[in-house]
DOLOMI-467362 format. One record per residue (C-alpha): x, y, z; residue number from 0. Coordinates in steps of 0.2 Angstrom, whole numbers, plus 2048, in hexadecimal, padded with zeros to 3 digits. Last residue first. Layout:
{X = X, Y = Y, Z = Z, pos = NUM}
...
// end
This chain:
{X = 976, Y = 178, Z = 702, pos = 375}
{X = 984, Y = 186, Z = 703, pos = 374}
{X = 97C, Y = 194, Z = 6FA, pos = 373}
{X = 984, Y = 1A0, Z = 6EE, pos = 372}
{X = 98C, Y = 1B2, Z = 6F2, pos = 371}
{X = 983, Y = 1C1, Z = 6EE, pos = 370}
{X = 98C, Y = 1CE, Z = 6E6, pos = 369}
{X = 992, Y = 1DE, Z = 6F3, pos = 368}
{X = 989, Y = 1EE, Z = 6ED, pos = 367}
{X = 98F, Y = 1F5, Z = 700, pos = 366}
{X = 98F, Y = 1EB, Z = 70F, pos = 365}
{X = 99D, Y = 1F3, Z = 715, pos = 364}
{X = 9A8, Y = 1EC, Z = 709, pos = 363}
{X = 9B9, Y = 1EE, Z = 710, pos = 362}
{X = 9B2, Y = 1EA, Z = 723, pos = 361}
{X = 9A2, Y = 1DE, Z = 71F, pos = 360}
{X = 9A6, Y = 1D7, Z = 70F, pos = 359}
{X = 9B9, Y = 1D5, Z = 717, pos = 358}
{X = 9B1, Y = 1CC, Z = 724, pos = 357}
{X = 9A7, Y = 1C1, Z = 71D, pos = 356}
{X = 9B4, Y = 1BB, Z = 711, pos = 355}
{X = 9BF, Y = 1B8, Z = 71D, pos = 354}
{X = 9B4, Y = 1AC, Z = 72A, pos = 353}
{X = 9AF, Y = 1A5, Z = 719, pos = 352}
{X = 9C2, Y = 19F, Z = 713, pos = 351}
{X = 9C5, Y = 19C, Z = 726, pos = 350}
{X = 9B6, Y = 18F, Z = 723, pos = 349}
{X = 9BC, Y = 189, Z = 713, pos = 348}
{X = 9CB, Y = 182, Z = 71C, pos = 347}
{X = 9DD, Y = 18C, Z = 715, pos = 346}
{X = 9E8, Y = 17C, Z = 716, pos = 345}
{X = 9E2, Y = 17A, Z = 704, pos = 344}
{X = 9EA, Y = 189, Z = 6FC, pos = 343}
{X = 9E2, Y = 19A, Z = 6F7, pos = 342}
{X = 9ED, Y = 1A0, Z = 6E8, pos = 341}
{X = 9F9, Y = 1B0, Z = 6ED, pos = 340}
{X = 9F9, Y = 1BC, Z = 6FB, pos = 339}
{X = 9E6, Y = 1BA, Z = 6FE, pos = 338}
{X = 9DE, Y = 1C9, Z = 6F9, pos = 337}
{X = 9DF, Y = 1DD, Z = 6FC, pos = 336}
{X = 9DE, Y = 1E8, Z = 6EF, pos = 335}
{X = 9E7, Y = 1F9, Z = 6F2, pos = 334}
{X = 9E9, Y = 208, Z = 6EB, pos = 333}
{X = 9DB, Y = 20F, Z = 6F6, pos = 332}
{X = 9DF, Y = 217, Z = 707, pos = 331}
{X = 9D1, Y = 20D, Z = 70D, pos = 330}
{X = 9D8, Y = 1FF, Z = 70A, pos = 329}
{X = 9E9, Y = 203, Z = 712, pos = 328}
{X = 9DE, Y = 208, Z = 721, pos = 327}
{X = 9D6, Y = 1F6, Z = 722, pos = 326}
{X = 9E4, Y = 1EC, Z = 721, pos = 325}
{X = 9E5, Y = 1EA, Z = 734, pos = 324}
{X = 9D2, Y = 1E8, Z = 732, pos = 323}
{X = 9D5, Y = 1D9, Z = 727, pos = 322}
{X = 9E3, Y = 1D3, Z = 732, pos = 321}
{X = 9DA, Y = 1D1, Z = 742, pos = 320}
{X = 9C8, Y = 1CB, Z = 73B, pos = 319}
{X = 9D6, Y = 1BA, Z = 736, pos = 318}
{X = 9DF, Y = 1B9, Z = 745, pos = 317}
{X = 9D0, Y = 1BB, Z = 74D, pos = 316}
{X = 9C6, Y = 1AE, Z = 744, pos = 315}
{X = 9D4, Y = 19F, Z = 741, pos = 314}
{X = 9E5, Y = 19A, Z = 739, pos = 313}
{X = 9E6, Y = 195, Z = 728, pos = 312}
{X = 9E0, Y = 1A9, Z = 722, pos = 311}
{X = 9EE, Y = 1AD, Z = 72D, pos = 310}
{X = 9FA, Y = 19F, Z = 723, pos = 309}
{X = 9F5, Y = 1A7, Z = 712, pos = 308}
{X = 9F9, Y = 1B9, Z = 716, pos = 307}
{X = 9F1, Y = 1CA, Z = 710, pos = 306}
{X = 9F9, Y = 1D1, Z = 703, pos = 305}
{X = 9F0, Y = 1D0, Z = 6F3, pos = 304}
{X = 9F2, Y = 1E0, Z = 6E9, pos = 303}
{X = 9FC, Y = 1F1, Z = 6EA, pos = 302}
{X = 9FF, Y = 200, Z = 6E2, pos = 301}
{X = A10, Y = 20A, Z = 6E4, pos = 300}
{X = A0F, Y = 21E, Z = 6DF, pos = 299}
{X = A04, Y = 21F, Z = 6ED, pos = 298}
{X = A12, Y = 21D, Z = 6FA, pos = 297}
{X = A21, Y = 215, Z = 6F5, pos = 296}
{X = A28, Y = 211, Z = 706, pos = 295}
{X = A1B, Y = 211, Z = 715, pos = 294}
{X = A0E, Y = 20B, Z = 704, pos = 293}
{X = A1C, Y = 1FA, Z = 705, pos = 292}
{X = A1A, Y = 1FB, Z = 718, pos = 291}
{X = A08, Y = 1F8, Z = 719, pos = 290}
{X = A07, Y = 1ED, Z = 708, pos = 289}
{X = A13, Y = 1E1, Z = 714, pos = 288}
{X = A1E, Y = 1D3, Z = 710, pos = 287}
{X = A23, Y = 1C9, Z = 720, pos = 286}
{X = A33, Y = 1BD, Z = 71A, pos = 285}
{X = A2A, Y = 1AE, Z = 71D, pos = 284}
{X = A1D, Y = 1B3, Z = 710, pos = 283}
{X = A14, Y = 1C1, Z = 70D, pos = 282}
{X = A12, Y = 1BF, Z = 6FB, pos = 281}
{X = A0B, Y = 1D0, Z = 6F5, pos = 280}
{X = 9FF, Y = 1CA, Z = 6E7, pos = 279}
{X = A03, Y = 1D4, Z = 6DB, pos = 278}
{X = A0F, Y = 1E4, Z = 6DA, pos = 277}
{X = A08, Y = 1F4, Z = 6D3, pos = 276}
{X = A13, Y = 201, Z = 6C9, pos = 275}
{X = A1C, Y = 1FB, Z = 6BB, pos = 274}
{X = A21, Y = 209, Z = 6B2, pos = 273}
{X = A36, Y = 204, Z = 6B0, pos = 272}
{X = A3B, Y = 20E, Z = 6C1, pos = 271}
{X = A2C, Y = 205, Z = 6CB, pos = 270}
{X = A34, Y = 1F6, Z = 6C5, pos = 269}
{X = A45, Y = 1FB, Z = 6CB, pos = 268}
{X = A3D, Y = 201, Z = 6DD, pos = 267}
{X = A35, Y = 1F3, Z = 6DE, pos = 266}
{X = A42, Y = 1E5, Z = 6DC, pos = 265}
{X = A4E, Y = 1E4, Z = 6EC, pos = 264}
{X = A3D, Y = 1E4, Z = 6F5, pos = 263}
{X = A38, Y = 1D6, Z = 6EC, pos = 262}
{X = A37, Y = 1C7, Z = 6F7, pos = 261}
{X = A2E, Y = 1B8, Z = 6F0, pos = 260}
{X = A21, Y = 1B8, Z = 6E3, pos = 259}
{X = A20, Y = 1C2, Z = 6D3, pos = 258}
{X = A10, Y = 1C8, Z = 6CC, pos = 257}
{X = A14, Y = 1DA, Z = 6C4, pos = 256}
{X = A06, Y = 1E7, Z = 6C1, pos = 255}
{X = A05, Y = 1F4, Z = 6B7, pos = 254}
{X = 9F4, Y = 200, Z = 6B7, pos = 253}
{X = 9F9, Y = 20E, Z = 6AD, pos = 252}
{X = 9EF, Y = 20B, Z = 69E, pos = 251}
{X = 9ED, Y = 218, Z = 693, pos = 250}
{X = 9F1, Y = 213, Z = 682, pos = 249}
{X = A02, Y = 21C, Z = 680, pos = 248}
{X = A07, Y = 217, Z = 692, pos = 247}
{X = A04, Y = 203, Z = 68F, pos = 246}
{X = A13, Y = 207, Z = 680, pos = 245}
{X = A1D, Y = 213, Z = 68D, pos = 244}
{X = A1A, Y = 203, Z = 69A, pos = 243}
{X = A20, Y = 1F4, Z = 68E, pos = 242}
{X = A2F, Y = 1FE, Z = 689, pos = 241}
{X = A33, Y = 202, Z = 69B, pos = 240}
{X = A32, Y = 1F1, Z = 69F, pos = 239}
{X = A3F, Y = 1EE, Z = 690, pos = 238}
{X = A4A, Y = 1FC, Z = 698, pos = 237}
{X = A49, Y = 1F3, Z = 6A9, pos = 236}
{X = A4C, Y = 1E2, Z = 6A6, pos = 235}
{X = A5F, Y = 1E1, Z = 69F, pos = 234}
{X = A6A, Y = 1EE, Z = 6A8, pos = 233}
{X = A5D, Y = 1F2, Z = 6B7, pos = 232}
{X = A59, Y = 1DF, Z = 6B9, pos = 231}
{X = A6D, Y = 1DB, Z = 6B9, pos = 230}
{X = A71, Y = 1E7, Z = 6C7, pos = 229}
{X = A61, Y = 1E2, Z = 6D0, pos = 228}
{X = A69, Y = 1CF, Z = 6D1, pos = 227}
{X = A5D, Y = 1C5, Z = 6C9, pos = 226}
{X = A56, Y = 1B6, Z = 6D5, pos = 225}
{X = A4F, Y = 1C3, Z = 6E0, pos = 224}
{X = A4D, Y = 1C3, Z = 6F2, pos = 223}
{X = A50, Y = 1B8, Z = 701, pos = 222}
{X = A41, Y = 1AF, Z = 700, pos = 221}
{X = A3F, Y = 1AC, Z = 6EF, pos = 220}
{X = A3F, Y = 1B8, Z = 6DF, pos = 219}
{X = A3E, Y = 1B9, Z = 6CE, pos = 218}
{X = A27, Y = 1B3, Z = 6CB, pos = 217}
{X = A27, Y = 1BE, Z = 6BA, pos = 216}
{X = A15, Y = 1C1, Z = 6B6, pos = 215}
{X = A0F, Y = 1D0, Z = 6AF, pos = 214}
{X = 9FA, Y = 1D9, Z = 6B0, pos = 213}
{X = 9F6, Y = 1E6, Z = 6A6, pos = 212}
{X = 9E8, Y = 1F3, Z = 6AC, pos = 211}
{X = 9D8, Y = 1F9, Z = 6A6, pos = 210}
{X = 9D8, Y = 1F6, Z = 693, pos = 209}
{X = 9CF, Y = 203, Z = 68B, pos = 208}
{X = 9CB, Y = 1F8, Z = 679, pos = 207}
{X = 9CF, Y = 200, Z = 668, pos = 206}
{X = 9D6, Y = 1F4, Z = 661, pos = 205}
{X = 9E7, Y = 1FB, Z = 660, pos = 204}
{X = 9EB, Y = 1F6, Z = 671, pos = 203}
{X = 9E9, Y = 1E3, Z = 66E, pos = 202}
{X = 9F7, Y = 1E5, Z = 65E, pos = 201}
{X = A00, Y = 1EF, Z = 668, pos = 200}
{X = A00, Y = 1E4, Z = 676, pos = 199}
{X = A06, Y = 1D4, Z = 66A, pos = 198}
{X = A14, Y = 1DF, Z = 665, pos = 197}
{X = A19, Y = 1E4, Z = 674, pos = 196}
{X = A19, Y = 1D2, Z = 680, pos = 195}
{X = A24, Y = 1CA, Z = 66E, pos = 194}
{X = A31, Y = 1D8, Z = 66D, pos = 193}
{X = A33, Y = 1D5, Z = 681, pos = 192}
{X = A37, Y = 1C6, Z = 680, pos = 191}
{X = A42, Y = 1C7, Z = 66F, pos = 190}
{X = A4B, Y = 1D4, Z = 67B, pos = 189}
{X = A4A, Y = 1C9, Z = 689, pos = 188}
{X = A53, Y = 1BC, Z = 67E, pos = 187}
{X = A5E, Y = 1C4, Z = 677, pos = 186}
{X = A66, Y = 1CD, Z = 689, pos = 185}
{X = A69, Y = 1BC, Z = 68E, pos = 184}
{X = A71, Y = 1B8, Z = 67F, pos = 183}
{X = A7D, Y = 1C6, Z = 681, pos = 182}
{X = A7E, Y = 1C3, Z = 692, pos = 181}
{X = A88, Y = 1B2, Z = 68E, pos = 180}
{X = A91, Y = 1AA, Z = 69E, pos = 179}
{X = A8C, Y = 1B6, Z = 6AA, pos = 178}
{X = A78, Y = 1B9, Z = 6A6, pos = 177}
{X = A79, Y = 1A8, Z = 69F, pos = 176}
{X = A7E, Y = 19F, Z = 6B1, pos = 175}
{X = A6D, Y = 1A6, Z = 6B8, pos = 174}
{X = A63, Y = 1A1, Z = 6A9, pos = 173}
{X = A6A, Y = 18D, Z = 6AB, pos = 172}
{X = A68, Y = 18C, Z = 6BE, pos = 171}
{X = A57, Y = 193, Z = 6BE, pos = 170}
{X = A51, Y = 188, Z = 6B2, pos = 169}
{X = A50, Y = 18A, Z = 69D, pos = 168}
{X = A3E, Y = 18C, Z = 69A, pos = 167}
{X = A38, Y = 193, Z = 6AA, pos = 166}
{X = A46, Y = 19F, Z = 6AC, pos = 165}
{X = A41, Y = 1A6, Z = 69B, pos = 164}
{X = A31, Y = 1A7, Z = 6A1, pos = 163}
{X = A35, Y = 1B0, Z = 6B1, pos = 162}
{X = A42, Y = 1BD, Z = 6A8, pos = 161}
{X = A37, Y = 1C9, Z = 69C, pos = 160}
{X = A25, Y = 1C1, Z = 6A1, pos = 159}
{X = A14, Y = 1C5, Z = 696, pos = 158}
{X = A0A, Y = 1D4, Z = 699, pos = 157}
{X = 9FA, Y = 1CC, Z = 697, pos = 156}
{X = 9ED, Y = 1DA, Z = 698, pos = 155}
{X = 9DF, Y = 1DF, Z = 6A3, pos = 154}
{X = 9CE, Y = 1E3, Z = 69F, pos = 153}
{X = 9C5, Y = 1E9, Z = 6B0, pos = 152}
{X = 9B0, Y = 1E3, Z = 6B1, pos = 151}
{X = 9A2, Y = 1EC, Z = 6AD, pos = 150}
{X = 9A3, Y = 1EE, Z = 69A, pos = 149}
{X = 998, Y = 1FA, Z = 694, pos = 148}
{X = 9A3, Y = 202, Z = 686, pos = 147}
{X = 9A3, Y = 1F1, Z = 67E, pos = 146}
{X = 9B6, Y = 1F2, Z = 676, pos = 145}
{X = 9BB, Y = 1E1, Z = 67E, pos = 144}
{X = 9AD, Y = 1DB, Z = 67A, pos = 143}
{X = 9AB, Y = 1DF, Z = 668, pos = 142}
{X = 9BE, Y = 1DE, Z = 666, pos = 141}
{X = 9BE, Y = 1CB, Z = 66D, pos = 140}
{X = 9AF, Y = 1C6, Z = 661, pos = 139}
{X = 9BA, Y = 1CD, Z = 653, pos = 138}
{X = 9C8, Y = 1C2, Z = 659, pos = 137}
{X = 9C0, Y = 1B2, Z = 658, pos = 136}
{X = 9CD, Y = 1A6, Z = 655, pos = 135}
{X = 9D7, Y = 1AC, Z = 663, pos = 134}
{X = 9E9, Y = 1B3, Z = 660, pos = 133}
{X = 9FB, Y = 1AF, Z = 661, pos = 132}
{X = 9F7, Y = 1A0, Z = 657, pos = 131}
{X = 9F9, Y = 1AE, Z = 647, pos = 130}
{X = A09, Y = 1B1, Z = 64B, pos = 129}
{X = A0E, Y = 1C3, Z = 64A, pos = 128}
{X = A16, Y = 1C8, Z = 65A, pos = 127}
{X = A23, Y = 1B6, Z = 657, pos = 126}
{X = A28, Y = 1AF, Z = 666, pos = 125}
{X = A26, Y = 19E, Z = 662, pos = 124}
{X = A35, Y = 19F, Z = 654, pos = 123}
{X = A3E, Y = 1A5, Z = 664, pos = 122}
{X = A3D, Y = 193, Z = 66E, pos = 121}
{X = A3F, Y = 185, Z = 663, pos = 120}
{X = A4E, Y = 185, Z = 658, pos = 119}
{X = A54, Y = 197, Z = 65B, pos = 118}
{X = A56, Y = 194, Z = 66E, pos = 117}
{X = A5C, Y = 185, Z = 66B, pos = 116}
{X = A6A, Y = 187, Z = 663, pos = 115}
{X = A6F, Y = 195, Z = 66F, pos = 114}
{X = A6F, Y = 188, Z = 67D, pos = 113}
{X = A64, Y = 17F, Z = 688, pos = 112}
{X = A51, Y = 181, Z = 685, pos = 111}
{X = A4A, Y = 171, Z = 686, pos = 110}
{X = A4C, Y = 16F, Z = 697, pos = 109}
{X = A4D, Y = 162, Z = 6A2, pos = 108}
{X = A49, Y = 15B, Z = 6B4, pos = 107}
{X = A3F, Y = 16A, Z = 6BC, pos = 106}
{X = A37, Y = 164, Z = 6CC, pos = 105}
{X = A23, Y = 16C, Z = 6CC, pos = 104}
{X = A1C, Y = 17B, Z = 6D7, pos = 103}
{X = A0F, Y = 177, Z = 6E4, pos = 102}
{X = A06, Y = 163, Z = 6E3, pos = 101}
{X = 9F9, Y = 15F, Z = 6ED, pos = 100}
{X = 9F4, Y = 153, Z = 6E2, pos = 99}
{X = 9FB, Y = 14C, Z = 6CE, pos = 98}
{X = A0C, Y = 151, Z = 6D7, pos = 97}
{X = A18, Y = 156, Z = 6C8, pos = 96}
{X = A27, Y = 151, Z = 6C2, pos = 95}
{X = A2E, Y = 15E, Z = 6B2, pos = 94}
{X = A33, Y = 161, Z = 6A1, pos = 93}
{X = A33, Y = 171, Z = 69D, pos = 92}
{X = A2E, Y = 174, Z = 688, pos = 91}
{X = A21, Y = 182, Z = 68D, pos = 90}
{X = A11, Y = 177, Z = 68C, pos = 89}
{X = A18, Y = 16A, Z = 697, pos = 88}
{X = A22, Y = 15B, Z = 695, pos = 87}
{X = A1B, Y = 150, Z = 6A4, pos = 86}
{X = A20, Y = 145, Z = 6B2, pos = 85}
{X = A16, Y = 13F, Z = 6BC, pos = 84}
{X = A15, Y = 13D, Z = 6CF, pos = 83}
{X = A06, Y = 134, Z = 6DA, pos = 82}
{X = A0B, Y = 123, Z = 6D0, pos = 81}
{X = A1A, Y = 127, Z = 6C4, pos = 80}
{X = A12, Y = 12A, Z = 6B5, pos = 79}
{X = A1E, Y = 12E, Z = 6A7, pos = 78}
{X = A1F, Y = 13A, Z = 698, pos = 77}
{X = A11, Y = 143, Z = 69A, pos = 76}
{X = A0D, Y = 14E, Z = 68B, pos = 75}
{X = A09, Y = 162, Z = 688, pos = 74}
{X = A0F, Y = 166, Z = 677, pos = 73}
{X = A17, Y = 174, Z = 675, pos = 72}
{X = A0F, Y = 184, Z = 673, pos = 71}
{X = A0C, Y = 18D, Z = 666, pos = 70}
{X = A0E, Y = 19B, Z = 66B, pos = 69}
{X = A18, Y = 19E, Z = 677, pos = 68}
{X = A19, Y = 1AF, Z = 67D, pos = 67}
{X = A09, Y = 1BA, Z = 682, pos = 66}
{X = 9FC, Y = 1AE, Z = 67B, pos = 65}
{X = 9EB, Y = 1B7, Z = 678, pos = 64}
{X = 9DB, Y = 1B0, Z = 680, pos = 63}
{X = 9D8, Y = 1BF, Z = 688, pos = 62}
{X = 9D7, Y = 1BA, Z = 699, pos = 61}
{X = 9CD, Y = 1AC, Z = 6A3, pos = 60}
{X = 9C3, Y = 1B8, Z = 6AD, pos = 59}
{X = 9C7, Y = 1C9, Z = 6A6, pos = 58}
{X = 9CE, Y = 1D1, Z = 6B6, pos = 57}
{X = 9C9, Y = 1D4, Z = 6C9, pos = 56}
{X = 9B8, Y = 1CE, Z = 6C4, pos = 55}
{X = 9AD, Y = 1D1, Z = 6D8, pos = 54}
{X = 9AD, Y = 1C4, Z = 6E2, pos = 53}
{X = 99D, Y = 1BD, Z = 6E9, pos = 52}
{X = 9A2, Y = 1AC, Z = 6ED, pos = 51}
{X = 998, Y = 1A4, Z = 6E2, pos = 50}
{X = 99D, Y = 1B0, Z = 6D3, pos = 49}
{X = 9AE, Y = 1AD, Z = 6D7, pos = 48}
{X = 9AF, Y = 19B, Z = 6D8, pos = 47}
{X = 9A5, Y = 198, Z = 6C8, pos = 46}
{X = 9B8, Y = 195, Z = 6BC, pos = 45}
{X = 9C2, Y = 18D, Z = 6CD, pos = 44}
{X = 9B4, Y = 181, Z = 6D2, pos = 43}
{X = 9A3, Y = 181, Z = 6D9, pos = 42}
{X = 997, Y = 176, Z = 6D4, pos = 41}
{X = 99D, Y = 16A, Z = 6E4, pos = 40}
{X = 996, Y = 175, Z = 6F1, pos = 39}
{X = 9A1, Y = 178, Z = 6FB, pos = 38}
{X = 99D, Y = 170, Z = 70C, pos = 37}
{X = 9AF, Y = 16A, Z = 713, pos = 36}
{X = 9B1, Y = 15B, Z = 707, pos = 35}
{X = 9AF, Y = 168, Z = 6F9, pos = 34}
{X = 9BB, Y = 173, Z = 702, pos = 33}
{X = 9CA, Y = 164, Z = 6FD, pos = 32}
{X = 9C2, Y = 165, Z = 6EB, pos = 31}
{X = 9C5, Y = 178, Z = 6EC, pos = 30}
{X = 9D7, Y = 17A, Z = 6F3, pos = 29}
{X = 9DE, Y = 16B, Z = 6E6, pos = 28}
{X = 9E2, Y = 176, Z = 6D8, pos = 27}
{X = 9E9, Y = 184, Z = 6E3, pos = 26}
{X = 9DC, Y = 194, Z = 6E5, pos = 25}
{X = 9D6, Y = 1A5, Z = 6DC, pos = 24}
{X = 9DE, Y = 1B6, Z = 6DE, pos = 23}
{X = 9D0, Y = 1BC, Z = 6E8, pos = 22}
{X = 9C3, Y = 1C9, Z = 6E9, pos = 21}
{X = 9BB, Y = 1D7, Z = 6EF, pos = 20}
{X = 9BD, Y = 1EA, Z = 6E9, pos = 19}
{X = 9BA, Y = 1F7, Z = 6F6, pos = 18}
{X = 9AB, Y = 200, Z = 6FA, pos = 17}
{X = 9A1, Y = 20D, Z = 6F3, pos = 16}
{X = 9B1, Y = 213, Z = 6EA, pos = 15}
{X = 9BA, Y = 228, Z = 6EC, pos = 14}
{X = 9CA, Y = 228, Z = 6E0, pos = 13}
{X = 9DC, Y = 221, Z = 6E4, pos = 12}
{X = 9E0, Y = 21E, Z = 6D3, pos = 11}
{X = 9E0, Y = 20A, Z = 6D4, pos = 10}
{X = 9D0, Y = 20A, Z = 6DF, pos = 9}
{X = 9C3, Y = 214, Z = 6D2, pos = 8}
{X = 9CB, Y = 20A, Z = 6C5, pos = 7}
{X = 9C6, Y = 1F9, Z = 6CE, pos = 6}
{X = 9B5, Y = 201, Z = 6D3, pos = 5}
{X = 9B2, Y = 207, Z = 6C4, pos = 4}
{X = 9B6, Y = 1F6, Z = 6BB, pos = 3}
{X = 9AC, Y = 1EC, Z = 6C9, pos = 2}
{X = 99D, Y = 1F7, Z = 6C7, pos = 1}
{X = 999, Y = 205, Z = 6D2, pos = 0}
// end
């Protein structure tokens, strides 16, 4: 099988030679710190998966289609502050960031404030039809895109309906709308969500058999979801549901969410809108589980990811334990298993391998797995 069959083959719980391997990528700094470790110094994030034997979990690098902003706004630092800087990013935030080792940047200021602003700068980018919505070299996209050969998934952007909004105006400021104006609220998901469909219509209609689409709305923490389920089944679900009945028409039924934190609250609501797969399955301190999640939802919920970033920290039996304590739900199919979100740096190369040998061994079983490059 090829990576595409065996991908399909997994997500509709058909018969595979193996299962899929392969990851959901790595920090920033993860790779230069393995360099120092015996990486070779070739290998960085675009090469890592073809040196470490991975098979294509999607389209490399995407589409090349912007899902909301486009343009973007300039991208320019502001102030340099030694090991911080702070920066005015591509979607208006401005931010302080740690040039190393650095996780999720402090917010100081948003663009987006008001209505005023909204209309100024923020909806005039979301805009189906703009040609800067699109790569230059649309035609060669279609040829490959529609290549009945193809061997590896095609997954689409499915855009955010409330993370990028929070992005843009700050948790604070998006959770006092919802109370203090929900009719601009509900604007701005619908425009959202106008903006994800149309530019999907327009990818769907080339002709192309997309595999799977792929969102992105990062709405919870550790406690649960930053959207209070009442207000995610009033103002999110019918716009997922859009997206999914449009999906729907074209055959893909492959919808994937990937949202951090804890989201029990939250699947059953996104399994109401269509959206049937969560990604990566952050296990976090409060012990997510693709075992328990397949206990509730059965086969209607697929899963990805999953398997914890502090027991791949840890050590060889810790390690061999939970791959074969996964193993069943592998087997079971509807379920890819990875690294619960992007590898960090406290993960040394050397559990990374222990892992990856083991997994190649007890998901793989040593069947059609791609070589893996030489540490010289």
């Amino acid at each position: 099988m090829n990576d595409r069959e065996r991908f399909n083959a997994t997500m509709h719980y058909q018969p595979v030679d193996r299962a899929p391997i392969c990851d959901f990528s790595f920090w920033d700094e993860t790779l230069p710190i393995w360099h120092e470790q015996g990486l070779p110094r070739h290998v960085d994030r675009t090469n890592s998966d073809e040196f470490f034997g991975m098979d294509r979990l999607h389209n490399g690098p995407g589409l090349g289609v912007a899902i909301d902003l486009a343009p973007k706004f300039e991208e320019v630092v502001i102030e340099d502050r030694g090991d911080h800087e702070v920066v005015q990013q591509a979607d208006g935030v401005r931010v302080l960031r740690k040039k190393f080792m650095g996780s999720i940047p402090q917010h100081m200021g948003h663009l987006l404030t008001d209505r005023a602003s909204w209309h100024e700068h923020y909806k005039p980018r979301l805009d189906p039809t703009s040609p800067e919505r699109y790569p230059a070299d649309w035609d060669a996209r279609i040829k490959e895109w529609t290549d009945p050969q193809r061997d590896y998934p095609l997954v689409l952007p499915g855009g955010s309906l409330y993370g990028r909004l929070r992005d843009w105006m700050g948790l604070q400021n998006i959770s006092l709308v919802v109370y203090d104006d929900p009719a601009w609220f509900e604007e701005m998901v619908t425009t959202v969500a106008d903006c994800i469909i149309g530019t999907l219509t327009r990818l769907l209609a080339t002709g192309a058999q997309f595999d799977a689409c792929g969102m992105w709305e990062d709405m919870a923490y550790n406690r649960g979801p930053l959207l209070s389920p009442k207000h995610f089944k009033q103002y999110l679900v019918p716009h997922y549901r859009r997206i999914t009945d449009l999906l729907h028409q074209y055959g893909v039924d492959v919808v994937w969410v990937d949202c951090d934190g804890k989201i029990d609250a939250l699947v059953p609501h996104w399994l109401d809108a269509g959206v049937n797969c969560m990604f990566p399955i952050e296990v976090g301190v409060w012990g997510a589980d693709p075992i328990q999640f397949r206990a509730e939802y059965g086969e209607d919920l697929l899963l990805m990811g999953g398997f914890s970033k502090r027991i791949l920290a840890q050590g060889r039996a810790e390690i061999e334990a939970e791959v074969h304590r996964l193993t069943p739900l592998i087997e079971a199919g509807g379920f890819i298993g990875f690294c619960d979100h992007r590898v960090p740096p406290d993960v040394p190369l050397a559990n990374y391998m222990v892992y990856l040998e083991t997994v190649r061994e007890v998901w793989g079983h040593g069947v059609n797995l791609k070589p893996m490059g030489a540490f010289v």
